[in-house]
C-alpha positions as CSV (number, residue, x, y, z in Angstrom):
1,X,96.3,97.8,117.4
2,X,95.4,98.7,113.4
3,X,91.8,97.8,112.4
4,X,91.3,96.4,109.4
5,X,87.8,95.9,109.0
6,X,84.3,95.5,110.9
7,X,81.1,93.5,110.9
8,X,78.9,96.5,110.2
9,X,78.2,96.6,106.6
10,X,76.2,99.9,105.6
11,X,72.7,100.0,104.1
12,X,73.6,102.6,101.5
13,X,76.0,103.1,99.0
14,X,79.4,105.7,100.8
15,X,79.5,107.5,98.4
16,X,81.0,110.5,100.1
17,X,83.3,108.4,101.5
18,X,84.8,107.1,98.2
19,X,84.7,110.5,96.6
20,X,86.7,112.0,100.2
21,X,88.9,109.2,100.1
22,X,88.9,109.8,95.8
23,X,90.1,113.3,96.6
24,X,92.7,112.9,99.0
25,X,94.5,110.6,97.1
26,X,94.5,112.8,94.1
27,X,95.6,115.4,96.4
28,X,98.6,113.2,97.2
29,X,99.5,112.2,93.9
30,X,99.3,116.2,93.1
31,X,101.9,116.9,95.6
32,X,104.1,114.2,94.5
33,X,104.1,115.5,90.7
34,X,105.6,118.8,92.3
35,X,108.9,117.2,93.5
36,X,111.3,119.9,95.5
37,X,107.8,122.6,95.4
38,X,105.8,120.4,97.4
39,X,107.0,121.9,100.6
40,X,105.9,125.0,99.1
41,X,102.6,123.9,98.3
42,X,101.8,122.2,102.1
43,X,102.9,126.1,103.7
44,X,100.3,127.5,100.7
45,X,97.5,125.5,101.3
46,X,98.0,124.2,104.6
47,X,96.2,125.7,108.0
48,X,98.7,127.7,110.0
49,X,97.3,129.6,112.8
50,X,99.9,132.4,112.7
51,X,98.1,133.2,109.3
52,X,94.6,132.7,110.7
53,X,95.3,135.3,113.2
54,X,97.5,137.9,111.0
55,X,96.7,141.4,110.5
56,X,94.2,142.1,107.5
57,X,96.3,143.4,104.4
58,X,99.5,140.9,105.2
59,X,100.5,138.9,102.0
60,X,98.7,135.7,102.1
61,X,98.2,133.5,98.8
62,X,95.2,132.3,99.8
63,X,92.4,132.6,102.1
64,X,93.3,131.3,105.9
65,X,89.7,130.4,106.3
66,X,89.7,128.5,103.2
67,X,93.3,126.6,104.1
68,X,91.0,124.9,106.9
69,X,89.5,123.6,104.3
70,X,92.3,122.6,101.7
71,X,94.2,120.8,104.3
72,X,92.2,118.0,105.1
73,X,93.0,116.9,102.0
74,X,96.7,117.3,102.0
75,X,99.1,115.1,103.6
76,X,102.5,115.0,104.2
77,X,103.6,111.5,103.3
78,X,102.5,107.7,101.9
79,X,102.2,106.7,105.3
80,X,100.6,109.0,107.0
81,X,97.6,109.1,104.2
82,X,97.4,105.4,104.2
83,X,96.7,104.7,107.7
84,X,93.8,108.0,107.4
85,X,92.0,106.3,104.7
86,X,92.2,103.2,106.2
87,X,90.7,104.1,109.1
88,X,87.6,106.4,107.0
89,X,87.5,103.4,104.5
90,X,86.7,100.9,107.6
91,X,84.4,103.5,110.0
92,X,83.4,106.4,107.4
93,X,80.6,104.0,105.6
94,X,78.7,103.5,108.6
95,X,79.2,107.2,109.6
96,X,77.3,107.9,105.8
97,X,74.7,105.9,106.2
98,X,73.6,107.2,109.6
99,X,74.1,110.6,108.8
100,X,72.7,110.6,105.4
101,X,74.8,111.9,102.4
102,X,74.6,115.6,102.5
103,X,74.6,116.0,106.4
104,X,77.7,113.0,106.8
105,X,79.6,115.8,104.4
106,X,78.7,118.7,106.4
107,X,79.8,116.9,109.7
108,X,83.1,115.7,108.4
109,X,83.9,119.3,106.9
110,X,83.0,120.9,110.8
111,X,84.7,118.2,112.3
112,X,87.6,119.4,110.5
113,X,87.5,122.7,110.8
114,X,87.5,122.0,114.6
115,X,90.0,120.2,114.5
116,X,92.0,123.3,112.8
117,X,91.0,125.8,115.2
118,X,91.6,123.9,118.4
119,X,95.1,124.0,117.1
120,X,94.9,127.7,116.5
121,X,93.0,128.2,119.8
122,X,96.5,126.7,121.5
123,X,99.0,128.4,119.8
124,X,97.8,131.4,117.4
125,X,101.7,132.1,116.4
126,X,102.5,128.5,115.4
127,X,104.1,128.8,112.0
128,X,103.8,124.9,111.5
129,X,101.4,124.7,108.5
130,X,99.0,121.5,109.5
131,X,97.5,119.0,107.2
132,X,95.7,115.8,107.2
133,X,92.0,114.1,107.4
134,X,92.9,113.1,110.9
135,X,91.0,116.0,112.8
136,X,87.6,115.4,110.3
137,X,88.5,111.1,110.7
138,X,88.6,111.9,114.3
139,X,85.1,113.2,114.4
140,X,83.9,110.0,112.3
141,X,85.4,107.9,115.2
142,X,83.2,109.7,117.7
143,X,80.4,109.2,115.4
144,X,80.7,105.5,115.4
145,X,81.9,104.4,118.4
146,X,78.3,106.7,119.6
147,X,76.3,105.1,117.3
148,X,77.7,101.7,117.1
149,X,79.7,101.0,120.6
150,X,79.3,97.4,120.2
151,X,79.9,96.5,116.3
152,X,83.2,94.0,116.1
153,X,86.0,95.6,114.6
154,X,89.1,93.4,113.4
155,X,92.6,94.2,114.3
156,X,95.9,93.2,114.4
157,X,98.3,93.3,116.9
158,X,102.2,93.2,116.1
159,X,103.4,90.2,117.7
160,X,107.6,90.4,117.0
161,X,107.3,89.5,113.0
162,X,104.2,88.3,113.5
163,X,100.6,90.1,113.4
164,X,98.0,88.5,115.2
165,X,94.5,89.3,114.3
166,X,91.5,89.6,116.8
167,X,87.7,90.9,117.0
168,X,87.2,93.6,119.6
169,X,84.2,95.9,120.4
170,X,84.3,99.0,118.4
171,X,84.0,100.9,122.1
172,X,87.6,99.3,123.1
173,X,89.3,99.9,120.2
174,X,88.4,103.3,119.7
175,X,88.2,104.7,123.1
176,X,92.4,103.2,123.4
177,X,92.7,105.4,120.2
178,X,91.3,108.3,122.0
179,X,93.0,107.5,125.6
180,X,96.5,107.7,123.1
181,X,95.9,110.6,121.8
182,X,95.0,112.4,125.3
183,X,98.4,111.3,126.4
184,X,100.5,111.8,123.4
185,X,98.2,115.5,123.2
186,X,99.3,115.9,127.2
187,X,103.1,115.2,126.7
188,X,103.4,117.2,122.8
189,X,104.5,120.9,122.6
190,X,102.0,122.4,120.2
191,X,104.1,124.8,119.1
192,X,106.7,122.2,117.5
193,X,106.4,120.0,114.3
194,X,104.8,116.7,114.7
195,X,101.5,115.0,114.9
196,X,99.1,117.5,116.0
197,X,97.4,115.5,119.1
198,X,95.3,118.2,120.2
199,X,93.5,118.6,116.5
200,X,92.6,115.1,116.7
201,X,90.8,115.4,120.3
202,X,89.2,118.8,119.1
203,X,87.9,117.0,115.9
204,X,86.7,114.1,118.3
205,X,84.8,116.1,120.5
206,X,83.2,118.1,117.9
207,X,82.0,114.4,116.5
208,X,80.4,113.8,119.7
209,X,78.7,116.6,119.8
210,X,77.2,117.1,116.0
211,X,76.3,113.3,116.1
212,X,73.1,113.3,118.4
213,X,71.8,116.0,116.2
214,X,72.8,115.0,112.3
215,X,72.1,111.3,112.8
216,X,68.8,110.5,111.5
217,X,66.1,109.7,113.9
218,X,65.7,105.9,113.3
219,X,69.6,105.4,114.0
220,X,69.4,105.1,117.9
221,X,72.7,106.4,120.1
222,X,74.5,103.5,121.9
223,X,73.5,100.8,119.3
224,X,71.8,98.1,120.8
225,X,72.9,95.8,123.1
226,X,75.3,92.9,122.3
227,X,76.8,90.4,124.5
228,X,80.3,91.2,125.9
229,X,83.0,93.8,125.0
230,X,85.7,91.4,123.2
231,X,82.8,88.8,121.9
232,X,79.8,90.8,120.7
């Protein structure tokens, strides 16, 4: 199931979203330019718990703290920043507007960040550097689907070579999302290379959390009520 849009247009102009999504694709585009160094570059900049946790005075090029930070913006192919910005393009606006500018930025930075250090709270040797908007995007998920349960989302469904679009309550489609990455999180070794499962859920449950108290008052929790999950 891949959403491709919603029926939820925003009240206010996303402009934190544009300028996230701005700066991960420059971020991309960086990496590419540096051909056989960008390896180098993702261990540099992206957020490895071994170095979070190392012994003050070890020779680290930059801040570990701060790698929480640089990763979000990092990823490690086309494909893999193509289907994040698709899902902050689609879910991100309505986040924005609910939020309000300055605290939407603060809440997709913490979201990340707990994303980060649920990973490090696993396995504090890992020596896997991780990157992505996935943990932060995460968080923007539990944001909406809190805030806005019942707003249609449109997907598509591979059907053999076909793809079959549908409407579906945003509560259904994001809460499979969240039910797969539960199980992929249960059955994944954290310690390996791979999709890092358990970031997404940390980042998702740090969304919950900060959204109650960062939305602005007049934006009520749970929407308001629609008829039927697939039908709204």
């Amino acid at each position: 199931m891949i959403p491709i849009s919603d029926d939820n247009p925003a009240q206010r102009p996303a402009f934190v979203t544009w300028t996230l999504i701005a700066i991960s694709v420059v971020a991309y585009l960086w990496e590419l330019s540096l051909g056989g160094d960008m390896n180098a570059a993702l261990y540099a900049l992206g957020f490895m718990p071994a170095k979070f946790f190392a012994e003050p005075g070890a020779e680290i090029a930059i801040s570990p703290v701060l790698t929480i930070f640089t990763s979000m913006f990092l990823h490690g192919g086309f494909l893999h920043l193509a289907g994040n910005m698709l899902y902050l393009w689609i879910f991100g606006n309505n986040v924005e507007d609910a939020l309000g500018h300055t605290r939407y930025l603060f809440f997709y930075l913490a979201c990340g960040a707990a994303a980060a250090l649920t990973m490090a709270y696993l396995d504090r040797a890992a020596q896997v550097p991780m990157v992505g908007a996935s943990g932060a995007i995460s968080g923007v998920l539990a944001a909406y689907v809190l805030l806005y349960p019942r707003a249609r989302v449109t997907v598509i469904v591979p059907l053999g070579i076909l793809l079959y679009p549908f409407a579906i309550a945003a509560g259904w489609v994001i809460g499979f999302w969240f039910l797969l990455q539960l199980v992929s999180a249960a059955l994944a070794d954290p310690g390996q290379p791979g999709t890092a499962w358990w970031a997404h859920v940390g980042g998702f449950a740090a969304g919950l959390f900060l959204t109650p108290i960062l939305k602005r008052p007049s934006i009520p929790v749970l929407g308001q009520p629609r008829r039927g999950p697939w039908n709204p």
